[in-house]
VEXDO-766794 format. One record per residue (C-alpha): x, y, z. Coordinates in steps of 0.02 Angstrom, whole numbers, padded with zeros to 5 digits, always signed. Example, Ala and Ser with C-alpha at 12.3 -4.5 7.8 and 13.67 -1.06 7.14 Angstrom:
BEGIN
+00615-00225+00390
+00684-00053+00357
This chain:
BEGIN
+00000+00000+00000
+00065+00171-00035
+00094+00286+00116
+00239+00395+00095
+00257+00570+00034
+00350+00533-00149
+00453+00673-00253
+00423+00734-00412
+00616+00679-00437
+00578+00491-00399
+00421+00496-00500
+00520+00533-00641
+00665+00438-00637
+00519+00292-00615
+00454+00358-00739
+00626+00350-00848
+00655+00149-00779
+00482+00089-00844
+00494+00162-01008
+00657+00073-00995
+00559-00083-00998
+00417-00045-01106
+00552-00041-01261
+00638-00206-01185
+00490-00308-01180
+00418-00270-01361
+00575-00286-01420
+00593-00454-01360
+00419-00488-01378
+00439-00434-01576
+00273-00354-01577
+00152-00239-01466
+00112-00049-01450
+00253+00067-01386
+00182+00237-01440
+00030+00238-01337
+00128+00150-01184
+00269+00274-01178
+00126+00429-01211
+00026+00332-01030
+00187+00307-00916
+00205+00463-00831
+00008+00470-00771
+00012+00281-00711
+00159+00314-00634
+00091+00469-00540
-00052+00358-00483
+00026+00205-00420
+00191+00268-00335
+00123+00465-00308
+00025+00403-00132
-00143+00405-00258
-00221+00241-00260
-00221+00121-00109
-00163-00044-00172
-00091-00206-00089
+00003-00319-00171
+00027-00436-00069
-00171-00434-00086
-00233-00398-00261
-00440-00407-00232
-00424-00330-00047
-00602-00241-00062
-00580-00075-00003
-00426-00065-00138
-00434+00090-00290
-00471+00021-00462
-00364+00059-00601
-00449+00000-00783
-00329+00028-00922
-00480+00041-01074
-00384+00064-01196
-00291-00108-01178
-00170-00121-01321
-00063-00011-01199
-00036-00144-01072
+00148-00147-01093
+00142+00026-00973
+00022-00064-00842
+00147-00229-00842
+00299-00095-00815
+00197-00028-00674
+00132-00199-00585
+00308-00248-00590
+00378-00075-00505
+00238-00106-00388
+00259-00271-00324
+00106-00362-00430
+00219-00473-00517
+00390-00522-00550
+00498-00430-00650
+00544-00593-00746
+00384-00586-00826
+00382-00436-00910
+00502-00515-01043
+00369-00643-01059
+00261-00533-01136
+00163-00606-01288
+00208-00782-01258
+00104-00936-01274
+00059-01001-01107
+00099-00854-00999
-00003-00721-00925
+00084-00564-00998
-00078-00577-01136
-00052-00437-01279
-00201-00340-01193
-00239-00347-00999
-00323-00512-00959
-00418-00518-00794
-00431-00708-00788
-00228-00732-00805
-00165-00576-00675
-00250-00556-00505
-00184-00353-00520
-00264-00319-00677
-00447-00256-00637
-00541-00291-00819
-00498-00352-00980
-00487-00223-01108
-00434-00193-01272
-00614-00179-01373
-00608-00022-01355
-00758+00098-01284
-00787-00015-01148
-00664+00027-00999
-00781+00178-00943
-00931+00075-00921
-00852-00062-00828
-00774+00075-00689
-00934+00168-00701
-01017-00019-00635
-00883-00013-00512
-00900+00162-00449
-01087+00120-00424
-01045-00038-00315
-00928+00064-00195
-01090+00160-00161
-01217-00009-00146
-01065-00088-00039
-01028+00054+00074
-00859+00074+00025
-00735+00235+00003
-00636+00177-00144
-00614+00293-00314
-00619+00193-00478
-00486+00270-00605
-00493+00237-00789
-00361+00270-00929
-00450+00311-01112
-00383+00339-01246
-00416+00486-01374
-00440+00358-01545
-00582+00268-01441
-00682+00426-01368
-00740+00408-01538
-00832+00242-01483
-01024+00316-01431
-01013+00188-01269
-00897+00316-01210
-01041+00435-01222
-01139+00340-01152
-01055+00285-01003
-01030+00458-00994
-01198+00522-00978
-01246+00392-00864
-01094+00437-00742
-01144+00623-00731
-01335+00566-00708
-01295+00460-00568
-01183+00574-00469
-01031+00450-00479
-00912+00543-00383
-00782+00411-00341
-00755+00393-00532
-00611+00481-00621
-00576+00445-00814
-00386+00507-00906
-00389+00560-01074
-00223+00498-01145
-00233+00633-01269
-00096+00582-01390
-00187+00654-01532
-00129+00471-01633
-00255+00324-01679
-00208+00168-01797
-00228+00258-01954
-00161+00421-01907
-00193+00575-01828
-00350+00612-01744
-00409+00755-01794
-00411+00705-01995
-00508+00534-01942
-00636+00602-01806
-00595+00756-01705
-00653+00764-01519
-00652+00931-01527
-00693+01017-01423
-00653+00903-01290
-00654+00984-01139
-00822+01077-01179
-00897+00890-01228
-00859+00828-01064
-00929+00998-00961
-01088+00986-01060
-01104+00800-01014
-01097+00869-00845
-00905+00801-00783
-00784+00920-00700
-00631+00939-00796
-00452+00990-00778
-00348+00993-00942
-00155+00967-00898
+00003+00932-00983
+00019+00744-00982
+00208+00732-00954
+00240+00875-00824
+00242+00785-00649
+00189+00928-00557
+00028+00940-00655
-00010+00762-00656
+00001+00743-00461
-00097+00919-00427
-00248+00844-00561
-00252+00691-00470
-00254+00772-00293
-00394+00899-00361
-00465+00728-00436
-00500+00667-00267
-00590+00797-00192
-00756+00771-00116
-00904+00820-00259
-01059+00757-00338
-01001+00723-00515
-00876+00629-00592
-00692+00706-00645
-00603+00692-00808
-00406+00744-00819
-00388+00782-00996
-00199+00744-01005
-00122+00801-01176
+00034+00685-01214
+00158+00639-01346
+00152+00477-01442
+00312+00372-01399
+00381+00504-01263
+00554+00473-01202
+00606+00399-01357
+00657+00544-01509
+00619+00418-01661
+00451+00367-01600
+00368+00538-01507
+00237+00572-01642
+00289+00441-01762
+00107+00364-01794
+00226+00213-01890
+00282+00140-01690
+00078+00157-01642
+00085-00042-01657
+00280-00079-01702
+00399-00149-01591
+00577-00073-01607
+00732-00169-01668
+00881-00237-01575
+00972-00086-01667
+00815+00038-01603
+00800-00048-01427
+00998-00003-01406
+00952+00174-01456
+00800+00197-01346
+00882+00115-01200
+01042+00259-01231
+00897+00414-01229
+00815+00346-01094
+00977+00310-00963
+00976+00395-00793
């Protein structure tokens, strides 16, 4: 469980070691999604080892645990890096990652890991299933916040909207989504396939308090998800805009490493820009 006052320092030399593994483990693996991974890092890293979320490892389903859901799934690589850091799993595994008859599945699999809270990876889904989990803190009694990761290609998916809607209507206060805003999908860049825009006004009007930060500035990330946790009758969205590969100079907006796993010749590279 996290207790202890962390600095922004540590957070981002974290920060700097699991990006570390991100490229190792798709490079081994031979296949898998950096961009998106490297673009999440510095927000799940904020909430898991910024005294955020209460978690124990040693007990993955305590019940009064936060939830983490990871929606859009094909980042998983970023949630392994973290589970490891945290004490989920071994770090062994993560260089497991993609191989038949293992649990390091290419998207998070709740059946295989105990830590990982829903499977994911058809995307539009992840904000219904914490909105579901939100509402079962309140029919159960509990205090724990439910904390879901979207991504900007799937807040195109009307589920989204949906869940949306139904979060404001129901006054689901212990439910926070992130908008990995990236501004990358598969086939390019958002706004030529399907604009949000304008985001922040989208999620006001559905009635969700919002707080638009820069997704890689540590300082930012840890005030939005203190303000985050504040007591009030509406659900919060941290619309965090990122970089596409960050951390690594031949990926950060290169749409081409959205679902491409670097090279021994690229891992060597990334490994270099990434050293403490």
């Amino acid at each position: 469980m996290v207790t202890s006052e962390v600095s922004l320092e540590h957070l981002q030399s974290t920060a700097r070691k699991l990006r570390r593994h991100i490229v190792k483990m798709l490079a081994i693996a031979g296949s898998g999604h950096p961009g998106g991974s490297l673009s999440a890092i510095d927000i799940l890293t904020a909430l898991f080892f910024g005294n955020v979320m209460r978690y124990n490892p040693q007990n993955p389903r305590w019940a009064d645990r936060d939830r983490f859901i990871l929606s859009k799934g094909h980042a998983v690589p970023a949630l392994y890096a973290v589970l490891a850091e945290a004490g989920f799993i071994p770090e062994e595994w993560l260089w497991q990652l993609r191989k038949i008859d293992t649990p390091m599945q290419g998207h998070p699999s709740v059946k295989d890991l105990p830590a990982v809270e829903a499977s994911t990876g058809s995307l539009g889904q992840g904000l219904s299933i914490g909105l579901g989990m939100a509402l079962a803190a309140r029919l159960d009694n509990r205090d724990y916040r439910v904390y879901v990761m979207i991504g900007d290609g799937e807040s195109e998916e009307g589920q989204i909207w949906e869940a949306a809607m139904a979060a404001s209507h129901f006054r689901v206060g212990n439910l926070t989504a992130i908008l990995d805003y990236n501004h990358y999908q598969l086939d390019g860049a958002i706004g030529e396939i399907m604009s949000i825009e304008p985001v922040v006004a989208k999620w006001e009007a559905f009635g969700w308090a919002v707080r638009e930060i820069d997704g890689h500035d540590m300082r930012q990330i840890m005030d939005a998800l203190h303000w985050a946790k504040e007591p009030r009758e509406q659900p919060s969205i941290i619309v965090a805009h990122t970089v596409k590969g960050k951390g690594v100079s031949f990926m950060e907006n290169n749409n081409e490493f959205h679902g491409k796993a670097p090279t021994q010749a690229e891992l060597e590279q990334a490994l270099a820009e990434l050293a403490d």
